[in-house]
C-alpha positions in Angstrom: 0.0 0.0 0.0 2.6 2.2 1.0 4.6 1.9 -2.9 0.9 3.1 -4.4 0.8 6.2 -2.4 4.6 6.9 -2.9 3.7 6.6 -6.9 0.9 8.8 -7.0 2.3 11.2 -5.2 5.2 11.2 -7.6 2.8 11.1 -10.3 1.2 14.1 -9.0 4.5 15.9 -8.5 5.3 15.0 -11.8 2.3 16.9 -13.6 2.7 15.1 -16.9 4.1 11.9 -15.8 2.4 8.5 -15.9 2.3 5.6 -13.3 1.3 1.9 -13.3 0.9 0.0 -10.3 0.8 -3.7 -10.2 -0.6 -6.0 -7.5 -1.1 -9.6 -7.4 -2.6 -9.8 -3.7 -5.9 -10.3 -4.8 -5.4 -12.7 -7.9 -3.7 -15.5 -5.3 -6.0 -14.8 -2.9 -8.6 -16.0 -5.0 -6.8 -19.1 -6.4 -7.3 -22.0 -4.8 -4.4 -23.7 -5.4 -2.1 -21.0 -3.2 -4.3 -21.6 -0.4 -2.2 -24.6 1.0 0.7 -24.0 3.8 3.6 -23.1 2.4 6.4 -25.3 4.1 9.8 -23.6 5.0 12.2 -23.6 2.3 9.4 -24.6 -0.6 8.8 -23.1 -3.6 6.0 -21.0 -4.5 4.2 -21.9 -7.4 4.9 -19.2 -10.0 1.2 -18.3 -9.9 0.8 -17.8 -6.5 3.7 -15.6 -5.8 2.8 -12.1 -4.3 4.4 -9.2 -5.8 3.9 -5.4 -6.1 5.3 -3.0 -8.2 5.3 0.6 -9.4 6.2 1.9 -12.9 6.2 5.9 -13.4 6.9 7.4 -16.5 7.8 11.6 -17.4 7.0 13.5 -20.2 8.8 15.6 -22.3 11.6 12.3 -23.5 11.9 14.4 -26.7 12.9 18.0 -25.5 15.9 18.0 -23.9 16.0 19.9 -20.3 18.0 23.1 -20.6 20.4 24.1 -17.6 21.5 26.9 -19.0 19.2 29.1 -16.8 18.7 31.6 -20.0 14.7 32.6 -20.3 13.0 31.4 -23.4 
């Protein structure tokens, strides 16, 4: 939960940015199949593995940012 709010707020900082946020909680939640005990030091299934992730992208790739600090 904590990686979604840290991405929007980026997101929002940003202004023209983009961000995807990816969550599998729910999917292996529902499977049946990842509902047995895990023993220590098994493998999870591939499909029942929990992971999060956040992906922000910025705009502007194709106008280089100008340091220069001269007004346009």
């Amino acid at each position: 939960m904590r990686i979604a709010l840290i991405a929007i707020a980026a997101a929002v900082l940003a202004g023209c940015g983009s961000v995807e946020y990816k969550d599998t909680n729910a999917a292996v939640d529902a499977n049946p199949q990842c509902a047995a005990v895990e023993k220590p030091g098994e493998l999870v299934a591939p499909w029942c593995k929990r992971e999060q992730s956040a992906n922000w992208t910025l705009g502007g790739k194709d106008k280089p940012v100008d340091f220069s600090g001269k007004d346009d």
